[in-house]
N, C-alpha and C positions, 0 to 999 in steps of 0.2 A: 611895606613889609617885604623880607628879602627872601620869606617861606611861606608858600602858600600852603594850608593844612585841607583834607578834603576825611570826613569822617563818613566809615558806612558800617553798621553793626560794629562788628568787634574789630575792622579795620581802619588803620589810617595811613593814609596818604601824605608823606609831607615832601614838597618840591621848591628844589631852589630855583630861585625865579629871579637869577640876575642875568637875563641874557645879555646884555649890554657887554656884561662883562665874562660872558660865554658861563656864566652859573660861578666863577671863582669867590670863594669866602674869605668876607673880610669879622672882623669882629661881630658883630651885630646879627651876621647869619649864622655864626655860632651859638650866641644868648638865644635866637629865635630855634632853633633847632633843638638847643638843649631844651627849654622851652616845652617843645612841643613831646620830644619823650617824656618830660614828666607829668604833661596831662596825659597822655596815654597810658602811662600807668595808672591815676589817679580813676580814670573812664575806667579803666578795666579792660583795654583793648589789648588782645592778643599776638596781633603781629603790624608794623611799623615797614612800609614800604618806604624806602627814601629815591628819590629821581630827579630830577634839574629840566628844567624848560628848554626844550629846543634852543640849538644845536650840539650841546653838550650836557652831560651828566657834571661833573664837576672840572673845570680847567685850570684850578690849582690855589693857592693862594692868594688873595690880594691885598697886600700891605700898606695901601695910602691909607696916610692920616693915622696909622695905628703902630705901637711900639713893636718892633717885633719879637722880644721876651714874652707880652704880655698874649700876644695872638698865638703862640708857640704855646704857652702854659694853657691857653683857652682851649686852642685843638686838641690838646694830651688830654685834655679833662672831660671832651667831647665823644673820643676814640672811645677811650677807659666804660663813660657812660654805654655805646653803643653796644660795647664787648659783654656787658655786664648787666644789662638792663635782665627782668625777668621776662619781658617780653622777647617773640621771636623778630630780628631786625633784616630787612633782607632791600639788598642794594638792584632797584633796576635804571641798568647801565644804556643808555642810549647816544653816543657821544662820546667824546674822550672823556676818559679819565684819567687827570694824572695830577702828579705831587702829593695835596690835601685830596684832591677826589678820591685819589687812587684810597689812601690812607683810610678815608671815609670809607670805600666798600668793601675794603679789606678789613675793615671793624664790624661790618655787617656779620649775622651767620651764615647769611645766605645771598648767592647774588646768580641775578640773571642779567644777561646783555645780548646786546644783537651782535651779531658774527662780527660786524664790520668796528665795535666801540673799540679803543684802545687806550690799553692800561699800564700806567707807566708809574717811576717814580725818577724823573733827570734831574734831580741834586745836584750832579756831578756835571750837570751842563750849566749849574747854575753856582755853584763852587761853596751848594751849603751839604749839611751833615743832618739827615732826620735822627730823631732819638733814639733809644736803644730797643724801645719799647714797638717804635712802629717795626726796627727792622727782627726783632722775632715775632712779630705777628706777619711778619711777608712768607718768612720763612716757613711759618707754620700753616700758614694758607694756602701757599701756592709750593712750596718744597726751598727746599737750600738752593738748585741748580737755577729756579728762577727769579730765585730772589738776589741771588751774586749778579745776574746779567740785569735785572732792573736796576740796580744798587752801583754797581761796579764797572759796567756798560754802559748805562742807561738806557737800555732797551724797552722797546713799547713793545708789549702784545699784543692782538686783536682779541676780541670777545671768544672766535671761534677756534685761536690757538691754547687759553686757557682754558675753556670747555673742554679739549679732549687732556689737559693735563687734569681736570677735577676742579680746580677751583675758580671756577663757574660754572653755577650747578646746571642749569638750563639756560639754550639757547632763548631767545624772544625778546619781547619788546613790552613793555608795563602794563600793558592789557595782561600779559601772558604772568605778572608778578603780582598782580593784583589776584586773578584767577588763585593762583599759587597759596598768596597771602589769605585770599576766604578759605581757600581747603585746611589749612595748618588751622585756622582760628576755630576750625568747628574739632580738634583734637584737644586732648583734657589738659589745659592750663598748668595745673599741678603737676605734670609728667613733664613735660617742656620746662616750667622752671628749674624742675630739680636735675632733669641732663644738661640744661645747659647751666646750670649751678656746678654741678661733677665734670663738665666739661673745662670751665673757667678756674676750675681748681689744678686742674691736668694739667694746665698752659697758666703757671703761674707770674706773674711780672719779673723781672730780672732784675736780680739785686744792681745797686749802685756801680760799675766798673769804674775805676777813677781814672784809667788809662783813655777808655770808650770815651768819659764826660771833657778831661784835657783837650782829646782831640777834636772833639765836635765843637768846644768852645772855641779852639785854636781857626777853627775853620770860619764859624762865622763873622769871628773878628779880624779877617784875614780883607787883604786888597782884591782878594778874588772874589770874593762876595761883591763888592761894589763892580767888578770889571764882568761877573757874570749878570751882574742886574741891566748893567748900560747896553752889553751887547743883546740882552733878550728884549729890550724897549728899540733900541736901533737896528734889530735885525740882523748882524751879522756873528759871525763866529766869534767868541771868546778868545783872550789869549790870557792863559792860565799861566802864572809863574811860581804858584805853589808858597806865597807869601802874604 
């Protein structure tokens, strides 16, 4: 199993548990994650802590053996779930996060991390294009100004640089989200589903751009995709030709 579930009263615990592979999601920790929110609802549990086994929270996506349409439509359908669940979902950050983790906790309502986690999305070092949909949820999470330098730069923040922008709500470590995640569960269920019902309505999905969809497609079928996949397995710099 690629998720370990841990239940305690009206909480759960669900942890990716690939360190091998630094916690990165491939298919099957998707099924097992979507999975585990739906029993979560089914129990009746209130709030949904998500975390990754030492040494990382999530360290991005892992593509062997899997089509990548099919992993890409699997994450959208993951996020979407997260965003959208009636329960409260809250991301504790211990480790980097980036690309899919990032995406993951930034689907979350709520996230804690430790000052040193670091949160990224480098696309743009990798010469792919996320959806339209993760990048207004960067925006709306963390603001416009950090979402162009994640997106546009590829810049990481640390836990303790997005804690003082807001989104990160507390500093800590998964004791500290767990604690968190009992206090929300003992607040009335019905209140929480209907703001974050009117919340989810505020932030609603973004219609199809067909400019946006050209260019994301134009990206991933592009020679830099494969020339940023070789250089991130061989370790050195990319040389990007824009082709």
């Amino acid at each position: 199993m690629a998720v370990k579930l841990s239940w305690s009263d009206f909480v759960l615990v669900a942890t990716i548990d690939r360190p091998q592979r630094r916690n990165a999601v491939d298919q099957q920790t998707l099924v097992e994650l979507e999975d585990a929110l739906n029993q979560a609802v089914a129990r009746e549990t209130r709030a949904v802590v998500i975390t990754g086994t030492k040494p990382a929270f999530c360290s991005g996506a892992d593509l062997s053996g899997v089509r990548e349409t099919e992993f890409t439509d699997a994450l959208h359908k993951f996020l979407v779930q997260l965003a959208t669940s009636p329960i409260v979902t809250i991301a504790a950050i211990d480790g980097p996060a980036l690309g899919a983790g990032a995406q993951i906790a930034m689907s979350c309502d709520l996230r804690v991390a430790t000052a040193q986690s670091i949160i990224g999305v480098p696309a743009a070092r990798l010469g792919l294009v996320v959806n339209h949909w993760t990048v207004e949820r960067l925006a709306r999470e963390c603001s416009w100004p950090v979402a162009r330098a994640m997106l546009l730069a590829a810049r990481n923040y640390s836990g303790a640089e997005l804690a003082n922008l807001g989104s990160v709500h507390r500093l800590g470590d998964l004791d500290d989200a767990i604690s968190w995640a009992t206090e929300i569960s003992l607040l009335a269920p019905l209140s929480i589903a209907g703001h974050k019902a009117a919340l989810n309505a505020s932030s609603q999905a973004p219609e199809i751009d067909q400019l946006v969809q050209w260019a994301r497609d134009r990206a991933w079928a592009s020679s830099d995709v494969e020339e940023g996949r070789s250089a991130f397995i061989e370790k050195r710099p990319a040389k990007f030709k824009g082709e």
